[in-house]
TILOMI-955922 format. One record per residue (C-alpha): residue number from 1; residue in three letters; y, z, x. Coordinates in steps of 0.5 Angstrom, whole numbers. Layout:
residues N
SITE num residuo north    up  east
SITE NUM     ALA     Y     Z     X
...
END
This chain:
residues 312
SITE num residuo north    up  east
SITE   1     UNK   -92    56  -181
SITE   2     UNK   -87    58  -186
SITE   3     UNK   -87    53  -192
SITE   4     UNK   -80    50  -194
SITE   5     UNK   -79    51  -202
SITE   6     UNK   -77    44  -204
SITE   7     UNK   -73    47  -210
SITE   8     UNK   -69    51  -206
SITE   9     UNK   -65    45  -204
SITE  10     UNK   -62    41  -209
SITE  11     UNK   -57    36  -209
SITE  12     UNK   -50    39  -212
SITE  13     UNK   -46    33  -211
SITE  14     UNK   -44    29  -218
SITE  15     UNK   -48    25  -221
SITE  16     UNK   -47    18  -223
SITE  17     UNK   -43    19  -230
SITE  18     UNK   -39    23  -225
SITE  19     UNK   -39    19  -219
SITE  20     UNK   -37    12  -224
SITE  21     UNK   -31    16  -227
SITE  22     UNK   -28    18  -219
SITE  23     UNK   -28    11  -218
SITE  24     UNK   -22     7  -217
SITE  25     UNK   -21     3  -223
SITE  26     UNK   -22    -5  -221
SITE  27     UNK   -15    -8  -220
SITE  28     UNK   -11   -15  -219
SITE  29     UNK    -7   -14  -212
SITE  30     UNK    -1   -17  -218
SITE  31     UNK    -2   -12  -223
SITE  32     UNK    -3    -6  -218
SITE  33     UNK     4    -9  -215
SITE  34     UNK     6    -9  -221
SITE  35     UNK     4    -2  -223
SITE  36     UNK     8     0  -217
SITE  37     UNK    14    -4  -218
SITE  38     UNK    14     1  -226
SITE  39     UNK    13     7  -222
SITE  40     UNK    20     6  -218
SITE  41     UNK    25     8  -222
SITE  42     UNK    31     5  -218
SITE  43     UNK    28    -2  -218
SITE  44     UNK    27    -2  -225
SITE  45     UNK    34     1  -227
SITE  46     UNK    37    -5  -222
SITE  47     UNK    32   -10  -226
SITE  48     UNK    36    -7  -232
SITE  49     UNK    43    -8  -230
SITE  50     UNK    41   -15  -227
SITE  51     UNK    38   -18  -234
SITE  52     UNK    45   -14  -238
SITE  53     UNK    49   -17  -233
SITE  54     UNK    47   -24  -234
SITE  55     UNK    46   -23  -242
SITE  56     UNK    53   -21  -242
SITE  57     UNK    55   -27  -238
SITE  58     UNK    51   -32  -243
SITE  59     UNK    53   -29  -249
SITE  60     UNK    61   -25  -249
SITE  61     UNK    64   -32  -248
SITE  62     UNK    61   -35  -254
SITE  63     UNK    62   -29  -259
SITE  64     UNK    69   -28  -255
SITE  65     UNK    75   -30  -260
SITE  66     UNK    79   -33  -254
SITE  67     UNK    78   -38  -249
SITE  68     UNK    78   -38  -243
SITE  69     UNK    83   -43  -241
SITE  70     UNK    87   -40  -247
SITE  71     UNK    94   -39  -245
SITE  72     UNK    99   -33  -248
SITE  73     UNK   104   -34  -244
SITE  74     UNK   109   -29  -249
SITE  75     UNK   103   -23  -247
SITE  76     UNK   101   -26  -239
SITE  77     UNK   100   -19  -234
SITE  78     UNK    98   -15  -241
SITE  79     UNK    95    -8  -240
SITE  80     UNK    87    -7  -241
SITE  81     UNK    86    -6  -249
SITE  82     UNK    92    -9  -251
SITE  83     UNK    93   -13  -257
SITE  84     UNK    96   -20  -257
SITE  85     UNK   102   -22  -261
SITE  86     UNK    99   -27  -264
SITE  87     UNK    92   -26  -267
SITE  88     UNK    92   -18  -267
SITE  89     UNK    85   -19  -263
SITE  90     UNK    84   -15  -257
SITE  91     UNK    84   -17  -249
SITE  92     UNK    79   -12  -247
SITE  93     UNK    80   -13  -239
SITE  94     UNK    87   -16  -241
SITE  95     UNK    91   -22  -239
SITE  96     UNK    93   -25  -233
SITE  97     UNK    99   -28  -231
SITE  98     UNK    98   -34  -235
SITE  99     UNK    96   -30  -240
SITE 100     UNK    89   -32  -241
SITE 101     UNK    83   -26  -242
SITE 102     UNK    80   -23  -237
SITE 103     UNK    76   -21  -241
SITE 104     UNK    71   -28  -242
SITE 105     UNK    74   -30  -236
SITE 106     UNK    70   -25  -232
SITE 107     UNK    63   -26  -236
SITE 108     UNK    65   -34  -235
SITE 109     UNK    66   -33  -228
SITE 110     UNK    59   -29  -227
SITE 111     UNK    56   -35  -231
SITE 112     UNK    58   -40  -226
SITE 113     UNK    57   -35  -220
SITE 114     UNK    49   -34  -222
SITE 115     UNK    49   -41  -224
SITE 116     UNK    51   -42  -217
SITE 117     UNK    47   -37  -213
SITE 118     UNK    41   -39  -217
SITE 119     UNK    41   -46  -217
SITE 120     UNK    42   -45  -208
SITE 121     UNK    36   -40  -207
SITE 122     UNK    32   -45  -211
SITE 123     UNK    34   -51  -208
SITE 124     UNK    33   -46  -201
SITE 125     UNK    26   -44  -204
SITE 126     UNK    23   -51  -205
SITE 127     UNK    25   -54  -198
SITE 128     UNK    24   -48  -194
SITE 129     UNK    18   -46  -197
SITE 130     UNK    15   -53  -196
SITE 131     UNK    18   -54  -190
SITE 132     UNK    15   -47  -187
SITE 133     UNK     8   -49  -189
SITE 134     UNK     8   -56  -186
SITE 135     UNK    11   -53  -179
SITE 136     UNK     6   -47  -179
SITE 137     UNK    -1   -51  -181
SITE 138     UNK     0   -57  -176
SITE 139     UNK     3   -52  -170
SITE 140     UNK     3   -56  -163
SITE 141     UNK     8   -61  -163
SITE 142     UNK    10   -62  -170
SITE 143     UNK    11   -54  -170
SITE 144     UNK    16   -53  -165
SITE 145     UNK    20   -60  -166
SITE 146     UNK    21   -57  -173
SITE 147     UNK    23   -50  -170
SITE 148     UNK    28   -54  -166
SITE 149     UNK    31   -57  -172
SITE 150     UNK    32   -51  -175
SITE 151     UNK    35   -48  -168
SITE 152     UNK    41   -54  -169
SITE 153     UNK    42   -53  -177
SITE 154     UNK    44   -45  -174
SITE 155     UNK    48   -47  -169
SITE 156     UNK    52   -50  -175
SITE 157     UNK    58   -45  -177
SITE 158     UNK    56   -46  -184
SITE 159     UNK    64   -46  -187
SITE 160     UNK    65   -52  -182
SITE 161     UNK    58   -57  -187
SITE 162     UNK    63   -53  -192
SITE 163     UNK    69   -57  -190
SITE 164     UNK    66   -63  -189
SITE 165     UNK    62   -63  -196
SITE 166     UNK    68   -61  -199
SITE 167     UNK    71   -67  -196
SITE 168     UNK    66   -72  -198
SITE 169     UNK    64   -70  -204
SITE 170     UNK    67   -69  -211
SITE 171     UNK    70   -62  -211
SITE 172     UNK    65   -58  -216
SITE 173     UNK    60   -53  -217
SITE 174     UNK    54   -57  -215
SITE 175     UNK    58   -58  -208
SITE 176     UNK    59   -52  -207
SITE 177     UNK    50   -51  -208
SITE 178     UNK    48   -57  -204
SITE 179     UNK    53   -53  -198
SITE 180     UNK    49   -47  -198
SITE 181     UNK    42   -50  -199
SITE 182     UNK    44   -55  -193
SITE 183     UNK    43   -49  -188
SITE 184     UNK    40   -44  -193
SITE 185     UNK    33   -45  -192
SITE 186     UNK    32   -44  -186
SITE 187     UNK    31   -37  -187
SITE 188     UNK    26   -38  -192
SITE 189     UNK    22   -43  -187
SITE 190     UNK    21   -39  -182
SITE 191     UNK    18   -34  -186
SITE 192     UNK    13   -38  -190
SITE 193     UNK    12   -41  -183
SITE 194     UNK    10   -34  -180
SITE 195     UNK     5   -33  -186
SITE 196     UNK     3   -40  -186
SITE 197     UNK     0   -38  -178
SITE 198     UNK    -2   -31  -179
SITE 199     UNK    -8   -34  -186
SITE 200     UNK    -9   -41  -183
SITE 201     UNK   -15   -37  -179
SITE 202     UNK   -18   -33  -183
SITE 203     UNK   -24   -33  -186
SITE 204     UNK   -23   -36  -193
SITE 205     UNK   -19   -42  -191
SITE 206     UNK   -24   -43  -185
SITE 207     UNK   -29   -44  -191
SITE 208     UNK   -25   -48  -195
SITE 209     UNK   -23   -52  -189
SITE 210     UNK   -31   -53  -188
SITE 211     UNK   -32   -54  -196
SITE 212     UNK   -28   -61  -194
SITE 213     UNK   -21   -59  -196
SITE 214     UNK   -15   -63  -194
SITE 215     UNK    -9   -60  -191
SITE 216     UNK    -4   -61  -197
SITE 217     UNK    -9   -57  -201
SITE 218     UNK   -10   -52  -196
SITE 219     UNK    -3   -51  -196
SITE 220     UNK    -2   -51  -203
SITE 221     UNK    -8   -48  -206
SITE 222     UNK   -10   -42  -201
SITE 223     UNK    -4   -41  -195
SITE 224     UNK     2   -41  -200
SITE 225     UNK    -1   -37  -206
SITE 226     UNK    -2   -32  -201
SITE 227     UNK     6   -32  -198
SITE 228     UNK     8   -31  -205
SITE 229     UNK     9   -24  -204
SITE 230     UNK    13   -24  -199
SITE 231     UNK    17   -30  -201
SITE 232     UNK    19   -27  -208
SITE 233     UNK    21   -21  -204
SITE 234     UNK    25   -25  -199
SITE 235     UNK    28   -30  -206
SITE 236     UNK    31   -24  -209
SITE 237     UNK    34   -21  -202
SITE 238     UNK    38   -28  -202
SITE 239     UNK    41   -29  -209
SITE 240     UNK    46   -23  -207
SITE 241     UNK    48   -28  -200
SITE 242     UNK    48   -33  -204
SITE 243     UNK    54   -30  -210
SITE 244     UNK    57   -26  -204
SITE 245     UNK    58   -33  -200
SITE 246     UNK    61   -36  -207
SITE 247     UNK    65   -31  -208
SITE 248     UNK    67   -31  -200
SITE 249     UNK    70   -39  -201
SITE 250     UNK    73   -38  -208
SITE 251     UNK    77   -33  -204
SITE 252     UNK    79   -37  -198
SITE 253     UNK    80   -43  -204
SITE 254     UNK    74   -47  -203
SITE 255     UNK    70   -45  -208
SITE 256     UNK    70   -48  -216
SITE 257     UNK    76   -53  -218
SITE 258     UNK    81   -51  -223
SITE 259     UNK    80   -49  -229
SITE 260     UNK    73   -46  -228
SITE 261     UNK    73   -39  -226
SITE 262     UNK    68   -35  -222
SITE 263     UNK    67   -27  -220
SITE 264     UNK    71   -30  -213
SITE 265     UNK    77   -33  -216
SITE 266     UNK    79   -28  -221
SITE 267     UNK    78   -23  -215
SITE 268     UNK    83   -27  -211
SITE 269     UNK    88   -29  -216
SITE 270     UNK    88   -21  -217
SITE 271     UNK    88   -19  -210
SITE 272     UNK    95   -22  -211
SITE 273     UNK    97   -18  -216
SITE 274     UNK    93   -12  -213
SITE 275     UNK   100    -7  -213
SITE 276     UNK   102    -8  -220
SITE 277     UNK    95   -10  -223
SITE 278     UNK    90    -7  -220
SITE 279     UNK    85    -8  -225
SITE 280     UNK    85   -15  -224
SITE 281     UNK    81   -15  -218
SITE 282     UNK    77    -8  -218
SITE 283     UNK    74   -11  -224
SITE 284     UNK    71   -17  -221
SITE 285     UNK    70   -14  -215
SITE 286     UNK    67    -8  -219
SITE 287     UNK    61   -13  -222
SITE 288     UNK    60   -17  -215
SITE 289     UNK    59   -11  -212
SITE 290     UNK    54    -9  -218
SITE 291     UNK    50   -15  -218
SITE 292     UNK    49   -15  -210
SITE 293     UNK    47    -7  -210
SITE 294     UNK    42    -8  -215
SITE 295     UNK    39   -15  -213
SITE 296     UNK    38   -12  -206
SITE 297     UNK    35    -5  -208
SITE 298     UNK    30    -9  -213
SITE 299     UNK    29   -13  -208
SITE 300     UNK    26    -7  -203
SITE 301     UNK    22    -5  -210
SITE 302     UNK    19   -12  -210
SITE 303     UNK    18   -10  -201
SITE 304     UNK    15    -3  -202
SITE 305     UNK    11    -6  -209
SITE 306     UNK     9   -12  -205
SITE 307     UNK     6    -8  -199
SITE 308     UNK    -2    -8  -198
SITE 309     UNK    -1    -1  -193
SITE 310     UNK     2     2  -200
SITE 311     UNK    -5     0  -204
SITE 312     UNK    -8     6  -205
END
């Protein structure tokens, strides 16, 4: 019988210096998503105009040299860059008919606009969020009465709770929050309820289940960190909705109160000079459109990044 050489077989595969370096390096589920986020160069850009955009809302109207409420009624409707009578200074985006600048009106108006748009999604993301959780753990009956209290709030036409708020209380910006947060968060806790449902029987909340955990720690420490990913993905989908909506009662007139202005007021009092002076409503109708396009690309960013199937 021929005898095998042992030496004529040998392991050519890498060693272990070498299999250590092909490894995939040990990663946080956020920094691997974060990783992603950088890589995407659309979303970055967008994350870059968005912070450009509300810097340039907190800053202009302080270091502007007029007021927003500042009339010039010798210089109303003036062109851009003109220069005023008065002070020599220049209305970058020019005056409107009362001869106010547009110029720190409109970064006034988009300090109102995204205070509005945020303090509604955060209302929305409190109170969906919570609402999601308890409806998803529980499920039975509590699940499907708090699901049907979600169909009547949206079988509700959202201007006709506008309409009646407007009526009752005190026309303002928080009005305006408290409107959309009444009927904005059903979407968000539908979302968190879906999530709440799918981690509730997996096995790391079995096991802290059987440890002795209560239902709110269960919902607070283990199923709602989970669901972050895609509440943040869902949260920066719906601040668009939420300008876009205060921007749409502006125009129709119930919005902000005067003498406040938003991106939807000076969109709607330049619609009327539309023929004449274009530009009083192609600029605030430039940054609505702007600041909705890179909020909803950033948001598929966050989407993509977020995505476990995209981890490699």
């Amino acid at each position: 019988m021929e005898k095998i050489d042992k030496n004529r077989f040998q392991w050519v595969g890498p060693n272990a210096e070498e299999s250590e370096g092909m490894a995939r390096p040990s990663v946080t589920y956020w920094r691997d998503a974060m990783g992603r986020l950088v890589k995407n160069k659309v979303a970055l850009v967008c994350a870059i105009i968005i912070i450009l955009l509300i810097l340039a809302s907190l800053i202009f109207p302080l270091i502007s040299p007029f007021e927003g409420r500042e009339q010039h009624l010798t210089h109303t409707n003036a062109p851009l860059f003109s220069t005023c009578d008065q002070n020599g200074q220049m209305h970058i985006f020019g005056t409107d008919s009362l001869g106010r600048d547009l110029f720190t009106r409109l970064w006034e108006g988009g300090r109102v606009s995204m205070f509005i748009a945020f303090a509604a999604v955060i209302c929305n993301l409190i109170i969906g969020v919570v609402y999601g959780g308890i409806s998803g753990y529980f499920g039975g009956a509590v699940d499907n009465v708090m699901m049907r209290i979600i169909e009547i709030i949206n079988g509700i036409p959202y201007l006709i709770v506008v309409i009646l708020l407007m009526m009752i209380l005190p026309p303002g910006l928080m009005t305006i929050v408290v409107a959309y947060a009444t009927t904005g968060w059903t979407g968000m806790a539908r979302l968190v309820r879906g999530q709440v449902i799918s981690l509730k029987e997996q096995e790391f909340v079995v096991a802290a289940k059987a440890l002795g955990a209560n239902a709110p720690r269960l919902i607070l420490r283990h199923l709602l960190p989970n669901s972050l990913s895609v509440v943040i993905v869902n949260l920066t989908l719906s601040i668009p909705n939420a300008i876009f909506t205060e921007a749409f009662l502006s125009y129709i007139g119930l919005g902000v109160p005067v003498p406040l202005s938003s991106w939807g007021m000076l969109a709607q009092a330049g619609s009327a000079a539309m023929r004449t002076y274009p530009s009083q409503l192609i600029i605030p109708a430039l940054c609505i459109s702007l600041t909705m396009f890179s909020f909803n690309l950033l948001g598929d960013g966050l989407r993509d990044a977020f995505d476990p199937r995209l981890r490699r």
